[in-house]
TISENU-831499 format. One record per residue (C-alpha): x, y, z. Coordinates in steps of 0.25 Angstrom, whole numbers, plus 5000, padded with zeros to 4 digits. Example, Ala and Ser with C-alpha at 12.3 -4.5 7.8 and 13.67 -1.06 7.14 Angstrom:
+------+------+------+
|    u |    v |    w |
+------+------+------+
| 5049 | 4982 | 5031 |
| 5055 | 4996 | 5029 |
+------+------+------+
This chain:
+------+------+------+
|    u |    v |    w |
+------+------+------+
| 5158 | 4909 | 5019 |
| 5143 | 4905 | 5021 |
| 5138 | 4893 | 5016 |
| 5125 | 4891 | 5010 |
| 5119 | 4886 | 5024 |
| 5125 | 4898 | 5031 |
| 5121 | 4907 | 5021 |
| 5106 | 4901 | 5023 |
| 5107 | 4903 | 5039 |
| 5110 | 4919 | 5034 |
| 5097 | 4919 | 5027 |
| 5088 | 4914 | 5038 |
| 5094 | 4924 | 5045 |
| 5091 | 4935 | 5032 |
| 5077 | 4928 | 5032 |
| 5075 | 4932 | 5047 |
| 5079 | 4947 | 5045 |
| 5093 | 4945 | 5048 |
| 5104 | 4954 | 5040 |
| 5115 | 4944 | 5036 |
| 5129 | 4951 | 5030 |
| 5134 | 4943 | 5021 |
| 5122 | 4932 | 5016 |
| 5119 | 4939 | 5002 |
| 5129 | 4938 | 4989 |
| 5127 | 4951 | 4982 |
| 5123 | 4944 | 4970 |
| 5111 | 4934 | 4979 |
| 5100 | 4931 | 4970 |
| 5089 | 4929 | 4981 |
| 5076 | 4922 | 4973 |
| 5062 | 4918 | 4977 |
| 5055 | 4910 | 4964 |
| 5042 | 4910 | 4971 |
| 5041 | 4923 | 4976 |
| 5030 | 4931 | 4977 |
| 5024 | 4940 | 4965 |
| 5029 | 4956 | 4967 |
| 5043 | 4950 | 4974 |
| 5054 | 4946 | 4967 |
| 5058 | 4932 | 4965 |
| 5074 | 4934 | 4963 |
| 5080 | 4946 | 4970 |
| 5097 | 4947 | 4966 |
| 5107 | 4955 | 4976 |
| 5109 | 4956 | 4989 |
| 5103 | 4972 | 4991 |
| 5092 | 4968 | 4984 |
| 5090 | 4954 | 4991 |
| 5091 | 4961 | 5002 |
| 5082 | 4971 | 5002 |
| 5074 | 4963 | 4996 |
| 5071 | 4954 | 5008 |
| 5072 | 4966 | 5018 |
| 5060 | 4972 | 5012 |
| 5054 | 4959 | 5011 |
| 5057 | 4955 | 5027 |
| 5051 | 4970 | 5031 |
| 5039 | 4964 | 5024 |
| 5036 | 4953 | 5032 |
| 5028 | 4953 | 5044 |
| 5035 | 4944 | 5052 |
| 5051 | 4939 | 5054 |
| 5054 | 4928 | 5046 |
| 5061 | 4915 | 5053 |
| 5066 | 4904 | 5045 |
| 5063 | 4889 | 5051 |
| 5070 | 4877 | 5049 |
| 5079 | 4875 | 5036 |
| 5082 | 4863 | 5029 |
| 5095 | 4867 | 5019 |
| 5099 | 4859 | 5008 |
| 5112 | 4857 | 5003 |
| 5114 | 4857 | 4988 |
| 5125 | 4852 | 4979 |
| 5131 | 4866 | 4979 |
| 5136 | 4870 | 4993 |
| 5133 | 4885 | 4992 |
| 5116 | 4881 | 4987 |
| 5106 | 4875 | 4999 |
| 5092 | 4875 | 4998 |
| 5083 | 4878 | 5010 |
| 5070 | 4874 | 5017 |
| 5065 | 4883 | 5027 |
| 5052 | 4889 | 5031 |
| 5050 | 4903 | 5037 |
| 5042 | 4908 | 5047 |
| 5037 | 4920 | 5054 |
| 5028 | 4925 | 5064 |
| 5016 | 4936 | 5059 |
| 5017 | 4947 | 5068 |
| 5002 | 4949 | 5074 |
| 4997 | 4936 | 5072 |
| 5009 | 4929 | 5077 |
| 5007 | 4918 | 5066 |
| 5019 | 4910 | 5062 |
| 5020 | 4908 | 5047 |
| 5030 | 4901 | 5040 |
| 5032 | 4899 | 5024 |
| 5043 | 4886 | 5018 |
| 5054 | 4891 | 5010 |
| 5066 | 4883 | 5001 |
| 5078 | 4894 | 4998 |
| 5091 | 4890 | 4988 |
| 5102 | 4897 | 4993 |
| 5115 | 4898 | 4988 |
| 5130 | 4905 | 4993 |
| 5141 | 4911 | 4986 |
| 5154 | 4916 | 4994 |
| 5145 | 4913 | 5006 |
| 5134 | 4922 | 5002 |
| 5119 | 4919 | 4996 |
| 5119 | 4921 | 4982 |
| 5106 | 4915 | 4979 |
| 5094 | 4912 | 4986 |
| 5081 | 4907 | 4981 |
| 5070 | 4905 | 4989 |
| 5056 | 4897 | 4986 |
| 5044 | 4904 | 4996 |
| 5032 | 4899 | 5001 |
| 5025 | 4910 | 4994 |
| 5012 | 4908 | 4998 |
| 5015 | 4905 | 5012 |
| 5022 | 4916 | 5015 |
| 5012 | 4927 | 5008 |
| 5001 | 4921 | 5017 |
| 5012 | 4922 | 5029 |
| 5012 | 4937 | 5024 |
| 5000 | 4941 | 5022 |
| 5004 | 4941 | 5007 |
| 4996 | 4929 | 5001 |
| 4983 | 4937 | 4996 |
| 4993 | 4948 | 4988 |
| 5002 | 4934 | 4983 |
| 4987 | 4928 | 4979 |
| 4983 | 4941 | 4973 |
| 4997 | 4942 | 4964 |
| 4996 | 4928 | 4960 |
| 4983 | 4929 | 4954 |
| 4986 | 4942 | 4946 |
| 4998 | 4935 | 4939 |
+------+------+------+
């Protein structure tokens, strides 16, 4: 059965395009408080997590690649929060961008049932190509 730090090496691989069997509850609750306008901020289910973030990954115009992580341990063995950043290379101008992330991830029977994540949001529009449709939305709220 996985542990929470397990499970977290599962989803840098997910993060980097990876398929892996087994890392999703059925129930997961995957939420992102400071998403975006237009995306959602708590998506629940594995199929719709997961086709969710596939639509998202064929979006990007680059590979993701998580950095270094530092994980912290909480009271309840199955909950660790984590600090990483992630980086990818923009195909064309070969620029390397990268955007700091903190995630709460928790396991059940050796599966993530919830994971919440708090994005650079700004960082990773303008990493995109994103950030005058994220100003534009901003300013007609």
């Amino acid at each position: 059965m996985m542990s929470a730090r397990e499970a977290f090496d599962g989803l840098r691989r997910h993060i980097s395009g990876e398929e892996v069997d087994g890392l999703w509850a059925e129930d997961v609750v995957v939420e992102t408080p400071f998403a975006p306008p237009g995306s959602p901020r708590r998506v629940e289910g594995r199929e719709r997590f997961l086709a969710f973030a596939r639509a998202g990954r064929a979006a990007l115009p680059a590979r993701l690649e998580m950095g270094e992580a530092t994980v912290h341990d909480t009271a309840d063995p199955g909950t660790i929060i984590v600090e990483y950043e992630l980086g990818a290379v923009l195909p064309g101008t070969g620029e390397r961008v990268s955007a700091s992330f903190i995630g709460v991830l928790r396991v059940r029977d050796g599966r993530i049932v919830w994971w919440r994540e708090y994005q650079d949001v700004l960082r990773v529009a303008a990493a995109t190509g994103r950030l005058p449709g994220l100003l534009a939305s901003l300013s007609a709220a």
